[in-house]
C-alpha positions in Angstrom: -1.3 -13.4 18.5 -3.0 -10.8 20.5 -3.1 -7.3 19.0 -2.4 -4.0 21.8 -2.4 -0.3 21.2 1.0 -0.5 21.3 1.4 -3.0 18.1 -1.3 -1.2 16.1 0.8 1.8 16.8 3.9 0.4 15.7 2.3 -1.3 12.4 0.7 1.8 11.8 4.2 3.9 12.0 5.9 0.7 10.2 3.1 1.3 7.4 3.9 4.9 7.2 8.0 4.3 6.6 7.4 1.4 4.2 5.1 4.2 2.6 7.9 6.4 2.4 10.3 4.0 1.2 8.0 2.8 -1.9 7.7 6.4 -2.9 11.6 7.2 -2.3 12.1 4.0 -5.0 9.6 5.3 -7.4 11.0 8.1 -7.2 14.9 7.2 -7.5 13.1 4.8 -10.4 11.4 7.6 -12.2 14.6 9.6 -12.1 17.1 6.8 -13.6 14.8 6.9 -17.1 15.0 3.9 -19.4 15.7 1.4 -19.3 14.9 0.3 -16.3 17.4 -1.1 -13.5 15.8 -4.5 -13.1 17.3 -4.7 -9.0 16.0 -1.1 -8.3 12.7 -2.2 -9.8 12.4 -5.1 -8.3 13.2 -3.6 -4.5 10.4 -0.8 -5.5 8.1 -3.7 -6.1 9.1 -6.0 -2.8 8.7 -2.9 -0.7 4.9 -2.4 -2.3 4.4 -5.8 -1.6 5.8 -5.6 1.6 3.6 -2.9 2.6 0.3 -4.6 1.9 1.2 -7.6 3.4 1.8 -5.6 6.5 -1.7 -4.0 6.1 -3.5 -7.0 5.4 -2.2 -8.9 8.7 -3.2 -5.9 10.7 -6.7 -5.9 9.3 -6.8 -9.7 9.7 -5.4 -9.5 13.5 -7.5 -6.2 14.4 -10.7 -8.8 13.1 -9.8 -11.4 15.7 -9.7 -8.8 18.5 -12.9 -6.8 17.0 -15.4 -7.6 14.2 -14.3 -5.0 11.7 -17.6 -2.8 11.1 -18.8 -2.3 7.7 -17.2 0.6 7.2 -13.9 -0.6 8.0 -14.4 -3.8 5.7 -15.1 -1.4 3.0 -12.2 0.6 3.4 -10.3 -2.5 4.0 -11.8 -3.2 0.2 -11.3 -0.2 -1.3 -7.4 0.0 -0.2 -6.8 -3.4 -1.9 -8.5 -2.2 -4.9 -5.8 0.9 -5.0 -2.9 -1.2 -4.6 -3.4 -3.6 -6.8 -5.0 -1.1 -8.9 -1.4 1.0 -8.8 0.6 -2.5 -8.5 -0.2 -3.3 -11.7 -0.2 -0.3 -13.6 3.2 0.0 -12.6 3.8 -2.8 -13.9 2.6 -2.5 -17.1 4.6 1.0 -17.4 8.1 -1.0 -16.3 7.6 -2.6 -19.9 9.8 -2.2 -22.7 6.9 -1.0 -24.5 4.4 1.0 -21.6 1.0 1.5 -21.7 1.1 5.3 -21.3 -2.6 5.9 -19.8 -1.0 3.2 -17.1 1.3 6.1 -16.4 -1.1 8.6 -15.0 -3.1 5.4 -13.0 0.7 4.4 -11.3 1.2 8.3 -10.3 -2.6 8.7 -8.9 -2.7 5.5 -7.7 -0.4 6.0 -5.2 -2.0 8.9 -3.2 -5.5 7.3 -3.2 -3.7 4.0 -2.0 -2.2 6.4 0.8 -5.3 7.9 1.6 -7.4 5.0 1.6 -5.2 3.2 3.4 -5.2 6.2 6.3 -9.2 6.1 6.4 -8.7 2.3 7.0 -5.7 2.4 9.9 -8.3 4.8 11.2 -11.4 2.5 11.5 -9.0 -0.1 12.8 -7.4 1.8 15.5 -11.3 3.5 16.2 -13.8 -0.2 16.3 -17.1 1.2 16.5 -18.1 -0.5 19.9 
């Protein structure tokens, strides 16, 4: 499946809204308190999922066009390393019993995800020729 400007734009837009929608969740989570509504937890964590399975087939189609440079590979890394970083800190806080250092990981980890995740969309939609 050949990837155009115009797909890469739409994935990137598509990243952005399921973005908002994982923060809108954790949000709507964090507000509801203890315990925890297993469905609204459970959509929180499909929409995560959802959203780096999104980024990953971008990265993997944007490879078959163009070899990703090294610097794109190692944002391509380091955004992986956020979200499952922030994946499974939030995880451990959804326990009965949380880890409460995983609290302040799982509201960090989010924004470095995001902004990780923007250097990478960049490299990807900028292949060093």
């Amino acid at each position: 499946m050949e990837l155009s400007l115009n797909s890469l734009t739409s994935k990137l837009i598509g990243t952005a809204v399921l973005f908002l929608f994982v923060f809108v969740s954790g949000r709507y989570l964090s507000n509801l308190g203890r315990p925890i509504n297993a469905v609204s937890l459970t959509i929180h964590k499909l929409i995560a999922l959802g959203t780096l399975v999104v980024i990953g087939v971008t990265v993997y189609q944007v490879n078959q066009i163009v070899p990703l440079s090294t610097a794109a590979i190692a944002a391509t890394v380091i955004t992986g390393i956020f979200f499952v970083v922030t994946i499974v800190a939030g995880g451990l806080i959804s326990l009965d019993q949380p880890v409460s250092a995983m609290s302040i990981v799982h509201k960090v980890g989010p924004f470095l995800t995001i902004a990780s995740t923007i250097v990478t969309m960049y490299l990807l939609a900028n292949p060093q020729q």
